[in-house]
C-alpha angles and dihedrals in degrees: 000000000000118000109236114272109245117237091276094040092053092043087050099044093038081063095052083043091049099049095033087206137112101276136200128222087247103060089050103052083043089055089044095046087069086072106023151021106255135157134234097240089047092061095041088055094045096053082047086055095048087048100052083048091057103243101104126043114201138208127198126240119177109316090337146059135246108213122206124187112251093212135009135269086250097058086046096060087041085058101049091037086059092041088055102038085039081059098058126116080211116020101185096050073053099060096048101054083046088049095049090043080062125098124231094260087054099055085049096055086047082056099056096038087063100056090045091054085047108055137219092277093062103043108106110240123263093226117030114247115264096228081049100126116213116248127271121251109242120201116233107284095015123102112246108254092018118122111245095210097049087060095045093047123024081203085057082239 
């Protein structure tokens, strides 16, 4: 499990993730000036950093390196969602505080993400089939579908 990213780590990633390109130091610390006062060497520590932690891979080019992220944005929130829900003393009283913590729009998108996990083939369908039998009528104690007598008498007597 990943470790979360600190506040530097996550503006300079959130730049890699955003242009979804191979970066330089430069253009970075160019993008981050816009909100804040940084220095050259800070960035390019930070990318190193980022490097030696596995989320970014780098190329040389001339005397400096183009970084590129390993993963997405979106595999890096998986990752800390499943740590902290992993974490849990009860998971599933977990999921549904952090269910009711969601929007609407939020509960739709997990919708959404579901069927998609799950797949066409296991979706029920909307109208039942037409050669669909109804289901058999068990006994208690019997299996639905399953012969009585062939329980009772292994002859069928």
């Amino acid at each position: 499990m990943p470790r979360p990213l600190g506040e530097l780590e996550d503006a300079v990633m959130s730049r890699v993730w955003k242009w979804n390109r191979p970066v330089t130091v430069r253009e970075v610390l160019e993008d981050l000036q816009k909100e804040r006062s940084i220095a050259y060497t800070t960035v390019m520590t930070v990318l190193d950093n980022l490097h030696q932690k596995g989320w970014v891979r780098r190329e040389a080019e001339g005397r400096a390196y183009r970084y590129e992220a390993v993963s997405t944005r979106a595999a890096y929130a998986a990752a800390l969602m499943n740590d902290a829900w992993s974490q849990s003393d009860n998971p599933a009283a977990a999921l549904v505080a952090f269910f009711g913590m969601m929007s609407e729009e939020q509960r739709q998108s997990l919708t959404d993400a579901v069927r998609i996990v799950q797949g066409p083939e296991t979706q029920e369908p909307t109208e039942p089939s037409e050669s669909a039998e109804p289901a058999e009528r068990a006994e208690p104690g019997e299996e639905p579908g399953e012969n009585p007598a062939s329980t009772r008498d292994p002859g069928g007597r």
